[in-house]
N, C-alpha and C positions, 0 to 999 in steps of 0.2 A: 504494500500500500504506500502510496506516497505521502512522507508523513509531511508535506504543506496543506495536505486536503483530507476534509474526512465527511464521511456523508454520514447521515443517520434518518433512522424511521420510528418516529416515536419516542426518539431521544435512546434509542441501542445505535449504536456503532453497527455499521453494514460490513461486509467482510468481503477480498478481493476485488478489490476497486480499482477498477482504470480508466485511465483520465485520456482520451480520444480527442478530443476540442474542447472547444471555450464553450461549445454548446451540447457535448454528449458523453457522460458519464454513466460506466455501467458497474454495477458493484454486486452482492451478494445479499440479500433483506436478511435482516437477523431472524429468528423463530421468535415467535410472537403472535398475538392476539388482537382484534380491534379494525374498526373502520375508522373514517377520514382521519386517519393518524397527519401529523403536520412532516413532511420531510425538510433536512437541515442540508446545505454543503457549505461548508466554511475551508475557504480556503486564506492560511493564514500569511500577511505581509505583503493583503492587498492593501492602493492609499485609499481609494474609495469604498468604504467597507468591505469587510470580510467574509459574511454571514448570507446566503440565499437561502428566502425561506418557500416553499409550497405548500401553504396549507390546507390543509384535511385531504391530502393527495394520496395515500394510499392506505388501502385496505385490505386484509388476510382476507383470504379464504378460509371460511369452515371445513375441517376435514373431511375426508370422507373413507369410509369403512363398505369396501366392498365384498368383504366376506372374511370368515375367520373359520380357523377347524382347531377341535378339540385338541387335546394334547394328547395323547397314548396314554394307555391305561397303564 
């Protein structure tokens, strides 16, 4: 990770993050819960702030269980 930049979702740190352009960042969402979570990218020893924020931009998906089998006797 580049440690001038750090993104997060929901205030967790995202994990595997690479920085493409000044306009495309792809990272890793941490495990976690919740809808319109706000996302962070701060990238730091910018002069015109440091801090992008998107709020309520991203939401988990509910799991899903499409089948389970017993355990052995």
């Amino acid at each position: 990770m580049d440690s001038l930049t750090e993104v997060s979702i929901g205030g967790r740190a995202c994990g595997d993050m690479s920085w493409y352009s000044e306009r495309y960042i792809k990272c890793t969402a941490p495990p976690g819960v919740g809808v319109h979570l706000d996302v962070r990218v701060r990238v730091k020893g910018q002069v015109h702030g440091d801090t992008a924020w998107l709020r309520r931009a991203f939401s988990y998906h509910a799991p899903v269980i499409n089948g389970h089998q017993p355990p052995p006797p």
